[in-house]
N, C-alpha and C positions, 0 to 999 in steps of 0.2 A: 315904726322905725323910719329914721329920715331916708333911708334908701328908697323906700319904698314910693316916695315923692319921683324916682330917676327910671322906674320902671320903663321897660322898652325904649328907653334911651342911651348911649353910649356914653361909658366913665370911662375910666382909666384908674386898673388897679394891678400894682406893686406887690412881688411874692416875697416871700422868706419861709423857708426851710422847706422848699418844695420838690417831694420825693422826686428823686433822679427816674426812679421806673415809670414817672407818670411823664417825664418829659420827654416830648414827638409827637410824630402824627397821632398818637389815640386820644391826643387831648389837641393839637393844636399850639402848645405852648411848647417849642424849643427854644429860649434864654429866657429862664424865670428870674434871671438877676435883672432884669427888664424891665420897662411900662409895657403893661397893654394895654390897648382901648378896645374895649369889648360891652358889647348890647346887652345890658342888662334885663333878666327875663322875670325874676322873681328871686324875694329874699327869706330867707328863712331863719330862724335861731340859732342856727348850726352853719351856717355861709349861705352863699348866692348860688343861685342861676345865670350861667352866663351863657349865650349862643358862641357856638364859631361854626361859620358859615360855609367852610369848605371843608368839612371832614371828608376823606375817601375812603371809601369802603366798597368793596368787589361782596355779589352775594354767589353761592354757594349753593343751596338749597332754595328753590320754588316756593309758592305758596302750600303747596300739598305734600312737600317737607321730604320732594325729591332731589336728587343732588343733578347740579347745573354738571355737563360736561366741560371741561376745561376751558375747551377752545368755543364756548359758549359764554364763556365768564367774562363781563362788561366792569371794568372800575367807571364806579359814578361819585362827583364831588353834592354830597347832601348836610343841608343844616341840620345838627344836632345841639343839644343845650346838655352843659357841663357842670356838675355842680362840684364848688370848690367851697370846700371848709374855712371857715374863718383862721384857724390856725397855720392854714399856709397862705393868708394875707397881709401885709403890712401895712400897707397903708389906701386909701381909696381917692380919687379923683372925681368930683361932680362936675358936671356946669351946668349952675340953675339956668342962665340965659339961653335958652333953646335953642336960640340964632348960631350957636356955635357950630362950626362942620366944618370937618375935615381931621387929618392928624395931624397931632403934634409930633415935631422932630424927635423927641424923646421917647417914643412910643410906637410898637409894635403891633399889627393887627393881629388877632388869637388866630390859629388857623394859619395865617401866611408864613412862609419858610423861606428866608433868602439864600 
């Protein structure tokens, strides 16, 4: 697949018809009518892998699957990888020229909320 050439590189890709309950913080993406530039992890038959870098999430339970006391409970921002279905994609943005960096004005980082 030619994606698979952009691995661990940042594109930029275009939603459509992308369920309202998956937009916000558990994915990162609030305006899917948007670009976003997002690090590509791995592609699949069925969509991609995409990072976003600042998921937050507060844990709850310990390793030995005791529960955290309240006022013990830490939010921490960690990288998780998102995988999104080709059917809530429209369109995809490459740059073969690796030199490329930074954003484009047109685009949104996954993850960031203004």
């Amino acid at each position: 697949m030619y994606l698979d050439n952009f691995t661990g590189q940042k594109i930029q890709i275009r939603f459509r018809n992308f369920p309202e309950d998956l937009v916000g913080s558990i994915t990162g993406i609030y305006q899917p009518d948007q670009w976003y530039m997002v690090k590509l992890v791995h592609t699949e038959s069925m969509g991609i892998w995409v990072e976003n870098p600042c998921h937050k999430r507060t844990e709850v339970m310990d390793e030995s699957g005791d529960e955290i006391p309240f006022e013990h409970q830490k939010e921490e921002t960690c990288a998780v990888h998102l995988f999104i279905r080709w059917e809530y994609i429209s369109s995809v943005i490459t740059f073969p020229n690796k030199d490329t960096v930074g954003l484009d004005k047109k685009a949104t980082l996954i993850g960031f909320h203004a």
